[in-house]
C-alpha positions as CSV (number, residue, x, y, z in Angstrom):
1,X,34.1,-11.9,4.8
2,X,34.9,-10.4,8.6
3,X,32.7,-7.8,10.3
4,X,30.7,-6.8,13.2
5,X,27.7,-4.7,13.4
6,X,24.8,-4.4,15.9
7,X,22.1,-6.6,16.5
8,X,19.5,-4.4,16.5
9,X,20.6,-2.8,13.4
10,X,20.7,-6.2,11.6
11,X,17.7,-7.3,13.5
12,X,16.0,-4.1,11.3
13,X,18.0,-4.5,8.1
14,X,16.6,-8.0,8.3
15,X,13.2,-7.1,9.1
16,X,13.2,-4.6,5.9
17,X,14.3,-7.2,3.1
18,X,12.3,-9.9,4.5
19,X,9.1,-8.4,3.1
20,X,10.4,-9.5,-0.2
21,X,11.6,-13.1,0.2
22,X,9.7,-15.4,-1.7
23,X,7.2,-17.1,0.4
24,X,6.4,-20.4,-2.3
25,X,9.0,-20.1,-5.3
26,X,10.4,-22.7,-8.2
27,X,13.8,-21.0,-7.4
28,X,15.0,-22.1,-4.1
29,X,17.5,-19.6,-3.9
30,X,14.7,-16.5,-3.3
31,X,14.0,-18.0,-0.4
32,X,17.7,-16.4,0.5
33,X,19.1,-13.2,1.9
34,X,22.5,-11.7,0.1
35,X,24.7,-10.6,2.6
36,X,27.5,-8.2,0.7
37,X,30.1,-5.9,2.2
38,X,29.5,-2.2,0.6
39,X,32.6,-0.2,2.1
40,X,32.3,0.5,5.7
41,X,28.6,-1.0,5.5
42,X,26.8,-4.4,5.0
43,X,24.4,-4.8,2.1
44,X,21.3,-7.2,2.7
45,X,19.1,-7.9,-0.5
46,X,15.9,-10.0,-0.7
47,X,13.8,-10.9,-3.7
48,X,11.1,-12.8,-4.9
49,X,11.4,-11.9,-8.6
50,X,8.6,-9.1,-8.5
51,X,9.8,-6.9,-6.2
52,X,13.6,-6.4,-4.7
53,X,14.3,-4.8,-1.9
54,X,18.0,-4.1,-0.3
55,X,18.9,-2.4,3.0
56,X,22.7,-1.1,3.9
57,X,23.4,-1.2,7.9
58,X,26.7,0.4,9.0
59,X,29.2,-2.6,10.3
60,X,33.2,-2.3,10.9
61,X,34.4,-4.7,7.5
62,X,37.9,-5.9,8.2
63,X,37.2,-8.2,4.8
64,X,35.5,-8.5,1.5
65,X,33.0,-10.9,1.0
66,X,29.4,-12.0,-0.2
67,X,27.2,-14.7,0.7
68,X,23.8,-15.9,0.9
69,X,21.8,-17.8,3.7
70,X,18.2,-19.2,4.6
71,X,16.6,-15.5,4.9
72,X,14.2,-17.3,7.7
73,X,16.4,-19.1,9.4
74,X,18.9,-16.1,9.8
75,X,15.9,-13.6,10.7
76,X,14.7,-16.1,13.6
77,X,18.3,-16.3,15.0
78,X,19.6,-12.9,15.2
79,X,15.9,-11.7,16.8
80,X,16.8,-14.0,19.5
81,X,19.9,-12.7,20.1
82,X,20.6,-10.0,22.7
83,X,21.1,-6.2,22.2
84,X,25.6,-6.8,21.8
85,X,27.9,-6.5,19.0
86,X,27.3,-9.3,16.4
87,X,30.4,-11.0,14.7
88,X,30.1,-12.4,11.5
89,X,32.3,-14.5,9.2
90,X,32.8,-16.8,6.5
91,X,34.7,-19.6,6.6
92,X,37.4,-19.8,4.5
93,X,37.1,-21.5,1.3
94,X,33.5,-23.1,2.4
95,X,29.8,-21.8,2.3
96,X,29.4,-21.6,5.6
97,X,28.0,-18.0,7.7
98,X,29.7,-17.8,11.6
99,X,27.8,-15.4,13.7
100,X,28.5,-15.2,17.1
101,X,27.2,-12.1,19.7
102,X,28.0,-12.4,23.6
103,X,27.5,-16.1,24.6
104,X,25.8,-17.4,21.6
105,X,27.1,-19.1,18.2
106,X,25.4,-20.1,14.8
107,X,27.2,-21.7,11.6
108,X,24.5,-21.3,8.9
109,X,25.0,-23.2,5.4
110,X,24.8,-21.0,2.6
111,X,24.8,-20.9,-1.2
112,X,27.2,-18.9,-3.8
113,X,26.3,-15.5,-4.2
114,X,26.9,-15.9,-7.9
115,X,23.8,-17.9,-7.9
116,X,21.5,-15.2,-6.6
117,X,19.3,-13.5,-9.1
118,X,20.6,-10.1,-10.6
119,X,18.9,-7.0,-9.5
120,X,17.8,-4.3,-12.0
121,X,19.6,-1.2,-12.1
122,X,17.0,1.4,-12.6
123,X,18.9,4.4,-13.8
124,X,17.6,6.1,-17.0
125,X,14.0,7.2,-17.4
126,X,11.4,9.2,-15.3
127,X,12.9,10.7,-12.3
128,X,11.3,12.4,-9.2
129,X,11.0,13.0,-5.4
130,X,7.9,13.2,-3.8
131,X,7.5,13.9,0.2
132,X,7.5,11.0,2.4
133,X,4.4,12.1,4.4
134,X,2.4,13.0,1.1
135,X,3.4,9.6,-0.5
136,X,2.6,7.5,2.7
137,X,-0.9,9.2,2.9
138,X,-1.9,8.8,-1.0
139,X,-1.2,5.3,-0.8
140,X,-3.2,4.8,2.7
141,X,-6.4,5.8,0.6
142,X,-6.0,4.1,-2.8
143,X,-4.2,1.0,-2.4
144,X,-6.6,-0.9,-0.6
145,X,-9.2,-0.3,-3.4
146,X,-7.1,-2.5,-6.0
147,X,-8.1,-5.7,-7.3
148,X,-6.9,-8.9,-5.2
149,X,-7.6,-11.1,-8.5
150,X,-5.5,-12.1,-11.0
151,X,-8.5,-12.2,-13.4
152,X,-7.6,-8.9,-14.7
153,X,-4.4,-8.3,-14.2
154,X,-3.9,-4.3,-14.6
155,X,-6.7,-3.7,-12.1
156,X,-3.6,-5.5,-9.9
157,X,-2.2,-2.3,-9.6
158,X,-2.4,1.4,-9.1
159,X,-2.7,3.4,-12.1
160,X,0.8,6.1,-11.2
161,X,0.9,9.0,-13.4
162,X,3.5,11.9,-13.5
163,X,2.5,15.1,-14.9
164,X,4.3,18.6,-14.1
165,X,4.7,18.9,-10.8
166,X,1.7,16.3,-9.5
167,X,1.3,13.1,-9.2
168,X,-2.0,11.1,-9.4
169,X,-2.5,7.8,-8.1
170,X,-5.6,5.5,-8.8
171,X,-7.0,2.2,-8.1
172,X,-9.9,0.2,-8.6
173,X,-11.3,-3.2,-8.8
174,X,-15.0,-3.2,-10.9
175,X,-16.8,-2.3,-7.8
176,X,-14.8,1.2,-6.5
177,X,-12.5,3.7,-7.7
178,X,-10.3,5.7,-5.3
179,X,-8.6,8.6,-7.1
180,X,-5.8,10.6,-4.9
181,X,-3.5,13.4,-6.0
182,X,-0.3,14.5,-4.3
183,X,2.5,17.1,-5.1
184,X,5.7,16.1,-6.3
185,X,9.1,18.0,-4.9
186,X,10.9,17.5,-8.1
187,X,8.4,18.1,-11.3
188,X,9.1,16.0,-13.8
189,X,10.1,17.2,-17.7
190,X,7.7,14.7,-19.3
191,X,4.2,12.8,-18.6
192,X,4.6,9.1,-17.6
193,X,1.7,6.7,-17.1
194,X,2.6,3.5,-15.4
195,X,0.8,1.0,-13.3
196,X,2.6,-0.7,-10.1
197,X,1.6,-3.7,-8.5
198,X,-0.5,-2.4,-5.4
199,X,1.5,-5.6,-3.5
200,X,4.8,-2.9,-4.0
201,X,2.9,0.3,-2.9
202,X,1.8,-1.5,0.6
203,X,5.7,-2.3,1.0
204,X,6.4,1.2,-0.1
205,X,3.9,2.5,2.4
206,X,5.6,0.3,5.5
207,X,9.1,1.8,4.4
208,X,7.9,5.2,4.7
209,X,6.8,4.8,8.3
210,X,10.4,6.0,9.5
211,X,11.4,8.2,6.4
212,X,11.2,11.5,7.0
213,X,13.3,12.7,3.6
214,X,11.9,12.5,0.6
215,X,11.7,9.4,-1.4
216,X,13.1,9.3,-5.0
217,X,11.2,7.5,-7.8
218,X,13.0,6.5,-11.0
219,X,10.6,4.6,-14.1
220,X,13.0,3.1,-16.2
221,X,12.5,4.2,-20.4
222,X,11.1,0.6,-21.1
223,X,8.3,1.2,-18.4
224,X,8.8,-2.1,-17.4
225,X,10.6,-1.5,-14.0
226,X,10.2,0.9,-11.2
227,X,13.0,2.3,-8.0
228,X,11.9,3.9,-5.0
229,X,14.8,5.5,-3.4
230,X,15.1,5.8,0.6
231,X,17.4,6.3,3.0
232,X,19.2,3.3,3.6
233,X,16.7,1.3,1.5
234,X,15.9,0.5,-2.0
235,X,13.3,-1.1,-3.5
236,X,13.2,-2.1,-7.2
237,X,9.4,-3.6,-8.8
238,X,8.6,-4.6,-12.1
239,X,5.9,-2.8,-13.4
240,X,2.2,-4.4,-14.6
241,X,2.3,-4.2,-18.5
242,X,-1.5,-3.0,-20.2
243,X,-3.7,0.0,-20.0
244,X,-5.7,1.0,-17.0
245,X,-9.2,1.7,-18.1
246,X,-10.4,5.1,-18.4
247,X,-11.3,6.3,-14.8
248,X,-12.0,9.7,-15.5
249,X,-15.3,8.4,-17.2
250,X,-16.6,6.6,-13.7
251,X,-16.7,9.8,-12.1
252,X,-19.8,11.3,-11.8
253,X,-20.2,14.8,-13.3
254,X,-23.5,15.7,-11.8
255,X,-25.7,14.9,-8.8
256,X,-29.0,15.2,-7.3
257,X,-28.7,14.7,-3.6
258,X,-25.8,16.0,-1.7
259,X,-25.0,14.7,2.0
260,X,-22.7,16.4,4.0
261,X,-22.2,14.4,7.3
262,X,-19.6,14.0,10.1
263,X,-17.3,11.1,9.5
264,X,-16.9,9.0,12.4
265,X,-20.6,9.2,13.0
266,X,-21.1,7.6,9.4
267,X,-18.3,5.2,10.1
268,X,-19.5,3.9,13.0
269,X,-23.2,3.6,11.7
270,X,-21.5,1.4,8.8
271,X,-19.7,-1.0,11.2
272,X,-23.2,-1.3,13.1
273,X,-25.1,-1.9,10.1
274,X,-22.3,-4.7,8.6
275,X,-22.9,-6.7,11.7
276,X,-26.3,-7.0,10.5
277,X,-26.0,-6.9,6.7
278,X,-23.5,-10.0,7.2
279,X,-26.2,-12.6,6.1
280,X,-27.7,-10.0,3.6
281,X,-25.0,-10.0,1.1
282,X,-23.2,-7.0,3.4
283,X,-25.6,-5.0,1.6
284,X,-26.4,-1.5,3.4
285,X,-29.3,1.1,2.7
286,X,-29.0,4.7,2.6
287,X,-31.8,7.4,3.3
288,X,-31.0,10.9,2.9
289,X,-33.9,13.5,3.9
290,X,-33.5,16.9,3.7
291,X,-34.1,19.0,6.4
292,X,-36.8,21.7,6.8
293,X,-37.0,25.2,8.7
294,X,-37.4,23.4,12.0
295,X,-35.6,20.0,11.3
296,X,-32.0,19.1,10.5
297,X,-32.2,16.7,7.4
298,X,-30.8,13.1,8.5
299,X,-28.8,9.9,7.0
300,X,-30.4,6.6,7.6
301,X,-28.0,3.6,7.7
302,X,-29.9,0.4,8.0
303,X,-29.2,-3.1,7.2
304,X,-31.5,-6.3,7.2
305,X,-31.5,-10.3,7.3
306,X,-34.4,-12.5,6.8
307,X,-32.7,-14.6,9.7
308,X,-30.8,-12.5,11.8
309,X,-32.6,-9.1,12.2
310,X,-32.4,-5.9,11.6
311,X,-30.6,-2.3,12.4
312,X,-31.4,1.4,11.8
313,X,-28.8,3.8,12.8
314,X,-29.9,7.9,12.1
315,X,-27.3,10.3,12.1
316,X,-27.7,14.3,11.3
317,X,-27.1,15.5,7.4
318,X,-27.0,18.6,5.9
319,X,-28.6,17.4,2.9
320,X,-29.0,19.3,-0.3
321,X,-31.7,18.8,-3.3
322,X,-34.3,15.4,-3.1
323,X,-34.4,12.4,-0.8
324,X,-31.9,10.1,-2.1
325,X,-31.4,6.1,-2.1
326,X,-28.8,3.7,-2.6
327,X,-27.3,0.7,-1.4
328,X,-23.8,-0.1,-1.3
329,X,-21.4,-3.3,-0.3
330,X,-20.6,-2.3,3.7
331,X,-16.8,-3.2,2.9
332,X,-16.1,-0.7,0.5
333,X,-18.0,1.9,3.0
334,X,-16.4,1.3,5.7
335,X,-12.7,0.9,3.8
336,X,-13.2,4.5,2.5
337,X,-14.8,6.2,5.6
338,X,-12.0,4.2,7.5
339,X,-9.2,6.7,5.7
340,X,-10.5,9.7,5.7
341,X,-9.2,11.9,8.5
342,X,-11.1,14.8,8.0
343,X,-14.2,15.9,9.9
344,X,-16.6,15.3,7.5
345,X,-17.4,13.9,4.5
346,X,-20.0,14.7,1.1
347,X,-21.8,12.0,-0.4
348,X,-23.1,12.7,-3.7
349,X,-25.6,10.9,-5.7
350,X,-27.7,10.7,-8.6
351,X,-30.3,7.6,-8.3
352,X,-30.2,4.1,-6.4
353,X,-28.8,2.7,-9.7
354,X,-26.3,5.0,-10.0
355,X,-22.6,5.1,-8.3
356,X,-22.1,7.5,-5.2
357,X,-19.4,9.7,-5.3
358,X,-17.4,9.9,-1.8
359,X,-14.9,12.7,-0.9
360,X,-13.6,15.1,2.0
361,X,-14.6,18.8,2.5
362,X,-12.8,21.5,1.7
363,X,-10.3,18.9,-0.4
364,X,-9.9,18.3,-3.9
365,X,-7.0,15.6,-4.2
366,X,-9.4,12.7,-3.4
367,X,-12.7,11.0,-4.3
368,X,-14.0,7.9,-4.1
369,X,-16.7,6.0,-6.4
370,X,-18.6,3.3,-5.0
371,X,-21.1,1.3,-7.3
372,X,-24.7,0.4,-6.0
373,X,-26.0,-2.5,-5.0
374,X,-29.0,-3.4,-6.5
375,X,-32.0,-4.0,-3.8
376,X,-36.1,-3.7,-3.4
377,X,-36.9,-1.0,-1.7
């Protein structure tokens, strides 16, 4: 192997595929990057057996030649390195990497290439593109809303499903369900249901910060593997096996109250209340009144502790039907305010036992359950 490329474009490369080096493994070897020559590029490739992800970099290859080397160790040194031309070599016959850029010179020990695990070739199956804007912004408001315990494992991930020429992504842990919907720029000729570990969609959502074409998606016919497609950039993930329950029953068909109020003013009232509702079990109340001829209606966001006090923040409401009240975990509030971007938001709900139903105005594509919390009023 004999090339040269840039440091900053390695730097990147680097910076891509370390997102998927295993961090605590039984397989040493994960804890690798491949470096492979790919024609008039370089191919890096990291794994940690759940996801894959390899990124090409253009480099002028005089030889052939494939190695791997301490991911870390590499990614350290060449960030250290300054902005020059980047020569790198194997040694002939041995395992060791020689990098050398302006005054400075590593030999790095690595392992046979032979020894690094396979990655899938996702080919056959499912096959779409989707918009790189339209992806990065359905994931923004579902993924966080996925369980972070293992104790159930499909709740793991985000519930994908193709259908014509949408795709519908949704996530939820016991406690919240986020529901998104996004077109996709190539419909698909049949209806796939998979679920995708939430961990790949938040790498998926980093990649997409730069992409500005759209991303391909393959599901392979055993639905047990997944490839998002980008430019320079692939990333292969193994797909959570089980059924996602049936969310379309958590949604509330009907209401009673219905508060429409202006985002960041119900955002911040959240954050002010979690300060307080901290030592309360981050539990925080909500008042809706509706107005009258000569008053607006109003949203009361409070929050209690028998120790540390309490807050009341008021903000205006256009409030439809009967005083409402529920109580829900601050977290989930503020994680769902926290994404929408639009003006304002309706909160719908039905009693303080039942689940409020959160979504933009003037949108369809998204909604957002929260379930009560159950308090004295």
């Amino acid at each position: 192997m004999q090339l040269s490329c840039l440091q900053e474009n390695l730097n990147r490369g680097l910076g891509v595929v370390a997102r998927a080096v295993a961090a605590r493994t039984t397989l040493p070897i994960t804890q690798n990057v491949l470096l492979a020559t790919d024609q008039s590029r370089i191919k890096l490739v990291a794994t940690n057996l759940e996801i894959a992800i390899a990124c090409w970099i253009g480099a002028k290859v005089e030889e052939q030649g494939t190695i791997t080397v301490p991911a870390k160790l590499l990614t350290e040194f060449v960030n250290t390195l300054p902005s020059d031309k980047v020569d790198i070599s194997l040694v002939p016959k041995g395992k060791t990497l020689v990098l050398k850029c302006a005054r400075f010179e590593a030999r790095i020990s690595g392992v046979d290439s032979s020894e690094f695990p396979p990655i899938p070739q996702v080919e056959d199956g499912v096959s779409t593109k989707v918009a790189a804007e339209e992806l990065r912004q359905g994931i923004g408001k579902v993924v966080f809303a996925a369980a972070t315990e293992e104790s159930r494992p499909v709740l793991t991930g985000v519930n994908t499903e193709f259908e014509g020429d949408t795709m519908t992504l949704a996530a939820a842990d016991g406690f919240r369900l986020a529901v998104y919907k996004l077109p996709l720029a190539v419909p698909v000729n049949q209806r796939s249901e998979v679920i995708i570990p939430s961990r790949t969609f938040a790498e998926v959502g980093r990649l997409l910060v730069d992409q500005e074409d759209p991303v391909e998606i393959i599901i392979n016919q055993a639905r047990s593997q997944a490839l998002f497609r980008f430019k320079n950039v692939e990333l292969v993930t193994q797909l959570v096996q089980g059924t996602f329950p049936k969310y379309s029953q958590l949604i509330p068909q009907s209401h009673k109250t219905r508060s429409l109020v202006n985002v960041g003013q119900f955002l911040r009232a959240a954050r002010t209340a979690s300060i307080f509702a901290r030592d309360g079990s981050g539990i925080v109340r909500l008042v809706a009144t509706p107005g009258s001829d000569l008053t607006p209606g109003k949203l009361v966001v409070s929050a209690k502790s028998e120790e540390v006090g309490e807050d009341i923040g008021e903000i205006d409401a256009a409030v439809e039907g009967e005083e409402a009240k529920v109580a829900f975990n601050s977290k989930y509030l503020i994680d769902v305010l926290s994404v929408i971007r639009d003006e304002q938001v309706v909160l719908e709900t039905t009693s303080p036992s039942s689940p409020g139903l959160i979504k933009p105005v003037g949108k369809d594509n998204y909604l957002h359950v929260v379930m009560p919390m159950f308090v004295q009023w």
